[in-house]
C-alpha positions, 0 to 999 in steps of 0.5 A: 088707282094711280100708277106706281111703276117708278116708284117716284111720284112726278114720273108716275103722275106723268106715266098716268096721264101721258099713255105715250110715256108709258108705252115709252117706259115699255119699251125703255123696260130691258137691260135696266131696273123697272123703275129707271125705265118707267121714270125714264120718260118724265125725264126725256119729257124734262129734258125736250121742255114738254110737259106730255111726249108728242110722237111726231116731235119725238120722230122729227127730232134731230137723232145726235141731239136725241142720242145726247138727251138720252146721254146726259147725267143721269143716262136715261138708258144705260145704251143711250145711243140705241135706246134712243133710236128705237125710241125714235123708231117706235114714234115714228111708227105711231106717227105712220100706223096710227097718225101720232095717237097712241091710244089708237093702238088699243082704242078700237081693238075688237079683242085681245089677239088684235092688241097682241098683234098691233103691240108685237108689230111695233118696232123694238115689241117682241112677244113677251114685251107685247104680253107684258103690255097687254097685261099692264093695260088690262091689270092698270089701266082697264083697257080689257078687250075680249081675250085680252087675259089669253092674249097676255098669257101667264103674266095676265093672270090675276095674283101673279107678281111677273111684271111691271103689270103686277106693280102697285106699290113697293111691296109688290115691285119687291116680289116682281123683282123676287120672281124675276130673280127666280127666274134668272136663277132657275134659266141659269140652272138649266143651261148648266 
Protein backbone atom coordinates (compact mmCIF):
# COMPACT_ATOMS: atom_id res chain seq x y z
CA UNK A 1 0.00 0.00 0.00
CA UNK A 2 1.31 3.57 -0.68
CA UNK A 3 2.13 5.61 1.93
CA UNK A 4 -0.07 8.39 2.87
CA UNK A 5 2.08 10.42 5.77
CA UNK A 6 1.83 13.98 4.08
CA UNK A 7 -1.27 13.49 2.99
CA UNK A 8 -0.15 15.25 -0.43
CA UNK A 9 0.42 13.00 -3.14
CA UNK A 10 3.74 14.29 -4.91
CA UNK A 11 5.29 14.19 -1.26
CA UNK A 12 3.97 10.74 -0.28
CA UNK A 13 4.94 9.37 -3.98
CA UNK A 14 8.57 10.65 -3.13
CA UNK A 15 8.18 9.14 0.73
CA UNK A 16 7.55 5.74 -0.84
CA UNK A 17 10.16 5.45 -3.38
CA UNK A 18 13.03 7.48 -1.65
CA UNK A 19 13.79 5.71 1.88
CA UNK A 20 16.22 8.81 2.63
CA UNK A 21 13.34 10.88 2.48
CA UNK A 22 11.33 9.16 4.59
CA UNK A 23 13.90 8.78 7.39
CA UNK A 24 14.57 12.39 6.53
CA UNK A 25 10.61 13.20 7.24
CA UNK A 26 11.42 11.23 10.83
CA UNK A 27 13.67 13.04 11.97
CA UNK A 28 11.99 16.43 10.56
CA UNK A 29 8.88 14.91 12.96
CA UNK A 30 9.02 17.15 16.19
CA UNK A 31 7.71 20.72 16.91
CA UNK A 32 5.69 20.59 13.55
CA UNK A 33 2.35 18.65 12.25
CA UNK A 34 3.14 14.87 10.87
CA UNK A 35 2.35 16.11 7.58
CA UNK A 36 4.49 19.24 7.30
CA UNK A 37 7.25 17.23 8.37
CA UNK A 38 6.68 14.14 5.83
CA UNK A 39 6.11 16.68 3.08
CA UNK A 40 8.97 18.38 3.96
CA UNK A 41 11.59 16.21 2.24
CA UNK A 42 9.81 16.56 -1.45
CA UNK A 43 10.26 20.04 -0.76
CA UNK A 44 13.99 20.25 0.00
CA UNK A 45 14.49 17.61 -2.62
CA UNK A 46 12.46 20.48 -5.18
CA UNK A 47 14.52 23.06 -3.96
CA UNK A 48 18.22 21.25 -4.17
CA UNK A 49 16.70 20.16 -8.13
CA UNK A 50 16.87 16.45 -7.20
CA UNK A 51 14.51 14.15 -7.80
CA UNK A 52 15.51 11.39 -5.01
CA UNK A 53 17.85 13.00 -1.83
CA UNK A 54 21.53 11.71 -1.94
CA UNK A 55 23.08 11.58 1.74
CA UNK A 56 26.53 12.71 0.49
CA UNK A 57 25.19 15.81 -1.75
CA UNK A 58 23.19 16.62 1.25
CA UNK A 59 26.32 16.25 3.86
CA UNK A 60 28.70 18.10 1.44
CA UNK A 61 26.28 20.96 0.69
CA UNK A 62 27.21 24.49 1.93
CA UNK A 63 25.49 24.79 5.43
CA UNK A 64 24.28 28.76 5.16
CA UNK A 65 22.82 27.82 1.67
CA UNK A 66 21.30 24.65 3.20
CA UNK A 67 19.87 26.93 6.37
CA UNK A 68 18.39 29.05 3.42
CA UNK A 69 16.79 26.23 1.53
CA UNK A 70 15.02 25.25 4.80
CA UNK A 71 14.31 28.96 5.23
CA UNK A 72 12.37 29.77 2.07
CA UNK A 73 8.50 30.29 1.91
CA UNK A 74 7.03 27.99 2.81
CA UNK A 75 9.78 27.13 5.77
CA UNK A 76 10.57 23.66 5.52
CA UNK A 77 10.94 23.50 9.49
CA UNK A 78 9.65 26.23 11.82
CA UNK A 79 13.54 26.38 13.22
CA UNK A 80 15.18 26.15 10.04
CA UNK A 81 18.50 26.84 10.90
CA UNK A 82 18.92 23.91 13.55
CA UNK A 83 16.83 21.75 11.32
CA UNK A 84 18.78 22.02 8.75
CA UNK A 85 22.03 20.99 10.39
CA UNK A 86 20.77 18.10 11.83
CA UNK A 87 19.41 17.27 8.65
CA UNK A 88 22.91 17.76 7.55
CA UNK A 89 24.50 15.70 10.51
CA UNK A 90 22.44 12.66 10.10
CA UNK A 91 23.42 12.46 6.26
CA UNK A 92 26.69 12.79 7.38
CA UNK A 93 26.25 9.96 9.14
CA UNK A 94 24.72 7.65 6.81
CA UNK A 95 27.72 8.89 4.85
CA UNK A 96 30.14 7.76 7.67
CA UNK A 97 28.30 4.47 9.18
CA UNK A 98 26.83 3.02 6.18
CA UNK A 99 28.60 4.50 2.86
CA UNK A 100 25.81 6.84 1.91
CA UNK A 101 22.92 4.02 1.79
CA UNK A 102 20.15 4.35 3.96
CA UNK A 103 18.74 1.05 3.57
CA UNK A 104 21.98 -0.43 5.27
CA UNK A 105 20.69 0.64 8.44
CA UNK A 106 17.82 -2.07 8.18
CA UNK A 107 19.00 -4.20 5.27
CA UNK A 108 21.12 -6.44 7.14
CA UNK A 109 19.75 -6.08 11.00
CA UNK A 110 19.55 -9.65 12.37
CA UNK A 111 16.75 -8.52 14.61
CA UNK A 112 14.60 -5.72 16.26
CA UNK A 113 16.96 -4.68 19.01
CA UNK A 114 19.75 -4.31 16.32
CA UNK A 115 17.41 -1.86 14.23
CA UNK A 116 16.55 -0.01 17.61
CA UNK A 117 20.27 0.49 18.31
CA UNK A 118 21.56 1.56 14.92
CA UNK A 119 18.08 4.25 14.67
CA UNK A 120 18.88 5.39 18.35
CA UNK A 121 22.52 5.91 17.55
CA UNK A 122 21.80 8.36 14.61
CA UNK A 123 22.18 11.85 15.28
CA UNK A 124 19.03 14.04 16.08
CA UNK A 125 17.23 9.76 17.08
CA UNK A 126 16.24 9.41 20.38
CA UNK A 127 14.26 6.38 22.00
CA UNK A 128 10.94 7.30 21.27
CA UNK A 129 11.85 8.66 17.78
CA UNK A 130 13.89 5.27 17.10
CA UNK A 131 10.58 3.29 18.26
CA UNK A 132 8.74 5.19 16.15
CA UNK A 133 10.70 4.25 13.03
CA UNK A 134 10.74 0.98 14.04
CA UNK A 135 7.38 0.51 13.99
CA UNK A 136 6.79 2.83 10.81
CA UNK A 137 9.14 0.33 8.74
CA UNK A 138 7.50 -2.89 10.15
CA UNK A 139 3.77 -1.53 10.05
CA UNK A 140 4.45 0.43 6.14
CA UNK A 141 7.04 -0.80 4.65
CA UNK A 142 7.40 -4.89 5.88
CA UNK A 143 10.83 -4.20 6.82
CA UNK A 144 10.23 -7.13 10.31
CA UNK A 145 13.10 -8.46 11.67
CA UNK A 146 13.03 -10.82 14.42
CA UNK A 147 11.59 -8.66 17.85
CA UNK A 148 11.02 -5.83 15.91
CA UNK A 149 7.28 -5.41 17.43
CA UNK A 150 9.29 -5.22 21.07
CA UNK A 151 11.87 -3.49 19.75
CA UNK A 152 9.00 -0.86 18.99
CA UNK A 153 7.43 -1.06 22.11
CA UNK A 154 3.62 0.34 22.50
CA UNK A 155 3.51 1.99 19.18
CA UNK A 156 4.58 -1.49 17.44
CA UNK A 157 1.69 -2.88 18.25
CA UNK A 158 -1.05 -3.62 15.83
CA UNK A 159 -4.66 -1.37 16.16
CA UNK A 160 -2.95 1.50 17.80
CA UNK A 161 -3.30 4.86 16.51
CA UNK A 162 0.17 6.39 18.27
CA UNK A 163 2.07 7.67 15.53
CA UNK A 164 2.78 8.49 11.92
CA UNK A 165 3.54 4.48 11.92
CA UNK A 166 -0.26 4.07 12.27
CA UNK A 167 -1.05 6.58 9.51
CA UNK A 168 -2.67 5.55 6.30
CA UNK A 169 -5.20 7.59 5.44
CA UNK A 170 -7.07 10.99 6.67
CA UNK A 171 -9.24 8.91 9.13
CA UNK A 172 -6.31 7.40 10.70
CA UNK A 173 -3.76 10.82 11.09
CA UNK A 174 -7.15 12.24 12.45
CA UNK A 175 -7.04 9.63 15.44
CA UNK A 176 -3.04 9.62 15.74
CA UNK A 177 -3.45 13.41 16.22
CA UNK A 178 -6.59 12.68 18.70
CA UNK A 179 -4.40 10.42 20.89
CA UNK A 180 -1.46 12.78 20.73
CA UNK A 181 -3.62 15.30 21.97
CA UNK A 182 -4.80 12.98 25.05
CA UNK A 183 -1.64 12.56 25.73
CA UNK A 184 -0.57 16.24 26.00
CA UNK A 185 -3.68 16.68 27.92
CA UNK A 186 -3.16 14.03 30.22
CA UNK A 187 1.17 15.10 30.68
CA UNK A 188 -0.39 18.17 31.34
CA UNK A 189 -2.53 16.76 33.94
CA UNK A 190 -0.01 15.48 35.88
CA UNK A 191 2.36 18.03 36.21
CA UNK A 192 -0.37 19.89 37.84
Amino acid sequence: MPLSLSQDAEADALLDRDPLALLLGMLLDQQISMEHAFWAPSELAARLGVDRLDAAAIAQHDPDDLIAVFARPRALHRYPKSMAGRVQALCAAIVEHYDGDVTRIWSDVPDGSELYKRLVALPGFGPQKAKIFVALLGKQRGITPPGWREAAGDYGREGVFMSIADVVDAESLRKVREFKQAAKAAAKADKR
